[in-house]
DRENNUDREN-341301 format. One record per atom (N, C-alpha, C): z, x, y; residue in three letters. Coordinates in pm, whole numbers, padded with zeros to 5 digits, always signed. Example, Ala and Ser with C-alpha at 12.3 -4.5 7.8 and 13.67 -1.06 7.14 Angstrom:
+00780+01319-00569Ala
+00780+01230-00450Ala
+00780+01320-00330Ala
+00708+01285-00225Ser
+00714+01367-00106Ser
+00787+01290+00003Ser
This chain:
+02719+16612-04902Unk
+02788+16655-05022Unk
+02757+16557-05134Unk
+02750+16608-05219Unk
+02633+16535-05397Unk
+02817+16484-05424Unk
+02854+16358-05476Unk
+02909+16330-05526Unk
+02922+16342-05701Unk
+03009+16463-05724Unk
+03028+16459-05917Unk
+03083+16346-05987Unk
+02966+16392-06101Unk
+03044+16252-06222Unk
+03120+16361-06334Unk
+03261+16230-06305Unk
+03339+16252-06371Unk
+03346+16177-06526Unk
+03328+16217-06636Unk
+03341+16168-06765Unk
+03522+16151-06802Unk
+03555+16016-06879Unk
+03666+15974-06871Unk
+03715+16061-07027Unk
+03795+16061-07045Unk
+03895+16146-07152Unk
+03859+16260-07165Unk
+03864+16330-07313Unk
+03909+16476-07305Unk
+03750+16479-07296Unk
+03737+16654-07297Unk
+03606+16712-07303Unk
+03558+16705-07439Unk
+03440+16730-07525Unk
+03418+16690-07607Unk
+03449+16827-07731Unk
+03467+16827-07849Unk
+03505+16964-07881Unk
+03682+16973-07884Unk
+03748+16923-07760Unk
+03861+16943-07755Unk
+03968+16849-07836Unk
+04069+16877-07857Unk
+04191+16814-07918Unk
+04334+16835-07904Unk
+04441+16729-07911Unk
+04532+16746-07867Unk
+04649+16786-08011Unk
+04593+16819-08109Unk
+04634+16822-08218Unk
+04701+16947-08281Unk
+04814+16995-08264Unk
+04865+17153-08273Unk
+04999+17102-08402Unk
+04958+17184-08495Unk
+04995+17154-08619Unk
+05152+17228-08643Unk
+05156+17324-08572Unk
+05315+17402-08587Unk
+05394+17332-08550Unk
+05402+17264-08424Unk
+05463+17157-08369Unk
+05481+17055-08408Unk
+05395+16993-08479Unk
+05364+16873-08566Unk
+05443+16879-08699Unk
+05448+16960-08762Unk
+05523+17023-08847Unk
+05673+17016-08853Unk
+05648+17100-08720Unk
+05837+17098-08705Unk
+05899+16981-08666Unk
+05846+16905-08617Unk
+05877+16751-08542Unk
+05934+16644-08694Unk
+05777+16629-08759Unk
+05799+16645-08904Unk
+05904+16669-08979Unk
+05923+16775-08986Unk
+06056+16893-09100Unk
+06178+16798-09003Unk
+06199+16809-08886Unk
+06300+16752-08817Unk
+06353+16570-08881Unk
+06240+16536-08850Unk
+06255+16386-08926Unk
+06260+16382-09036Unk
+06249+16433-09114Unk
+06241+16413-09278Unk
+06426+16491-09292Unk
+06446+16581-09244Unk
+06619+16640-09257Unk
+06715+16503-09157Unk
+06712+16466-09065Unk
+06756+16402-09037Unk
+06773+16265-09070Unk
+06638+16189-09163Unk
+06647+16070-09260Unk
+06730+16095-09356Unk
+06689+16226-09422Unk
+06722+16247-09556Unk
+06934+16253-09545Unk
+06955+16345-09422Unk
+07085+16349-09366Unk
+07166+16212-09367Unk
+07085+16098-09356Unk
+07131+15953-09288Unk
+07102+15876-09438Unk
+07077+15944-09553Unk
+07044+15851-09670Unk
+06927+15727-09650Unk
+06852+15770-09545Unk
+06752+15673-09528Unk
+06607+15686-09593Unk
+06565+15543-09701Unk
+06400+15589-09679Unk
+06322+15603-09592Unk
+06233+15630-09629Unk
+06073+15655-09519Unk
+06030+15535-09522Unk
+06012+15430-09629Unk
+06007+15298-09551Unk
+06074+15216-09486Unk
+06221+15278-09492Unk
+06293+15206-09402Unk
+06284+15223-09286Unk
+06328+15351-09241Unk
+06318+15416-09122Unk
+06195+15385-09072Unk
+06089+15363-09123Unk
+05965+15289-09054Unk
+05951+15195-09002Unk
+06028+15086-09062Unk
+06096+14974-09080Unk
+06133+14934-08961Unk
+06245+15030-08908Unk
+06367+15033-08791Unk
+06287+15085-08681Unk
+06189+15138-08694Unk
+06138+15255-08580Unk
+06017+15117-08560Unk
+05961+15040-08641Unk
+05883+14960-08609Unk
+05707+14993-08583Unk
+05704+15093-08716Unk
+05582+15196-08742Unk
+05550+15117-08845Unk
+05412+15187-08912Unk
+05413+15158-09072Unk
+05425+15287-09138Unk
+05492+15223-09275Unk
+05536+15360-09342Unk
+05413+15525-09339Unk
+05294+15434-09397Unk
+05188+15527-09409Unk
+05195+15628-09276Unk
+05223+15566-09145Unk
+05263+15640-09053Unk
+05324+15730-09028Unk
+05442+15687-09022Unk
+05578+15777-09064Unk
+05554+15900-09160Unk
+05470+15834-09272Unk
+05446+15957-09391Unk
+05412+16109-09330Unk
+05290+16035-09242Unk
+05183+16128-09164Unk
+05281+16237-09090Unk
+05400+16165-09020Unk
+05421+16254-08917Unk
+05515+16354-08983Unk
+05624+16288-09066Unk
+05692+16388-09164Unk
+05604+16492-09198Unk
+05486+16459-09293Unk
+05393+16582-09346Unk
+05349+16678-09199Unk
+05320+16640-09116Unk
+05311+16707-08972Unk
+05138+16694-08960Unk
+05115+16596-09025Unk
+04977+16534-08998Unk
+04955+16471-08901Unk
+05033+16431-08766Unk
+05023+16322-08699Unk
+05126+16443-08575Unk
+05117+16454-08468Unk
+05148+16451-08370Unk
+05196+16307-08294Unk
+05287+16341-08260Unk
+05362+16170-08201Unk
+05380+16223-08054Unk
+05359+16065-08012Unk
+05354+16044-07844Unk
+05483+16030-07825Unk
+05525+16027-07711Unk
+05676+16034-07657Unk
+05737+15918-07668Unk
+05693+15779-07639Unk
+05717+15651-07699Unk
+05726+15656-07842Unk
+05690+15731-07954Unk
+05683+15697-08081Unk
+05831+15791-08092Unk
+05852+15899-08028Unk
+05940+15999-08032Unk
+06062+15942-08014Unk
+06054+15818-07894Unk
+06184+15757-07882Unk
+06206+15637-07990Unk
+06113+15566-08027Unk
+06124+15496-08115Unk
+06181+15547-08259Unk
+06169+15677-08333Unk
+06227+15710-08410Unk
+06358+15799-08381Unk
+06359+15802-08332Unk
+06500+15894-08248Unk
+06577+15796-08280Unk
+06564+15664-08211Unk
+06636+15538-08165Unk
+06660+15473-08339Unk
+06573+15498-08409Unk
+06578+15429-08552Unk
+06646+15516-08638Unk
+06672+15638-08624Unk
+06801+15774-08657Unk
+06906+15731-08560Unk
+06930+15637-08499Unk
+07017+15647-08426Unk
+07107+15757-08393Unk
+06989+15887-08284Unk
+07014+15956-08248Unk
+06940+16004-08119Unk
+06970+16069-08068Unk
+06868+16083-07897Unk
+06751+16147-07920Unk
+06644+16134-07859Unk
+06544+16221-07835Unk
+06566+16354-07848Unk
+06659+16391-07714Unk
+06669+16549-07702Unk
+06748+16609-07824Unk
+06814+16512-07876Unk
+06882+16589-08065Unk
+06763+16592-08124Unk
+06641+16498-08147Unk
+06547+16520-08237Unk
+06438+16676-08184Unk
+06439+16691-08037Unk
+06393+16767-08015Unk
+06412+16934-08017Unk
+06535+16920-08031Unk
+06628+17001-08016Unk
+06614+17063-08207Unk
+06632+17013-08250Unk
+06598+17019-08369Unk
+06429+17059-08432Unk
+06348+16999-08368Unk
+06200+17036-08368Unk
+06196+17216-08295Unk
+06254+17205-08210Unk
+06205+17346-08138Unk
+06328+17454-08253Unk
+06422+17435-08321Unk
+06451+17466-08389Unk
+06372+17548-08501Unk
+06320+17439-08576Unk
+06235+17425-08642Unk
+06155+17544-08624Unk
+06083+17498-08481Unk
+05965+17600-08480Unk
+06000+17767-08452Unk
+06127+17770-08400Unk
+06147+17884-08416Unk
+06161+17971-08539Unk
+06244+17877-08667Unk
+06228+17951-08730Unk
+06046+17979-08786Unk
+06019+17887-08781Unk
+05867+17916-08820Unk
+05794+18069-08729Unk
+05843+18049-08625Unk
+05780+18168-08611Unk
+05851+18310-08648Unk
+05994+18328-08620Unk
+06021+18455-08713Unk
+06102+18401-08877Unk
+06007+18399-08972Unk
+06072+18393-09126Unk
+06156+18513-09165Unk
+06254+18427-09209Unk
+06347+18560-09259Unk
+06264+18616-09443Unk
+06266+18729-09436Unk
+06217+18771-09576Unk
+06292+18801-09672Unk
């Protein structure tokens, strides 16, 4: 039996980058700062990002890892599953708009 080579990370072409989601994650953090009277450089600040960062993910330019997810959750001093909870929110309404 021929032993296969395996190439390490994604395939090439591919990406982990899905923008509706990103979006709503986004829309979520920016209502919940804005809720808490907090800036975006603060809250960057507290979350221990850089702002330019933070910017990214609000605009829904940036997809965030689950460590970054708890880190701003934790800097809203609020849970994950509220921020998430709020994101899938989000995306629902995104997918049916009221007209």
């Amino acid at each position: 039996m021929q032993k296969r080579h395996v190439e390490r990370g994604r395939p090439r072409g591919t990406t982990t980058y899905e923008a509706k989601p990103a979006q709503a994650f986004g829309d979520a953090v920016r209502s919940a700062r804005l809720a808490r009277g907090i800036a975006q450089e603060e809250l960057a600040a507290l979350a221990g990002i850089e702002r330019s960062h933070m910017g990214k993910m609000e605009r829904g330019e940036h997809l965030p890892t689950l460590a970054l997810i708890l880190k701003v959750a934790n800097a809203l001093k609020m849970s994950a599953a509220e921020l998430i909870t709020d994101t899938e929110t989000n995306l629902r309404g995104a997918d049916n708009p009221q007209s």
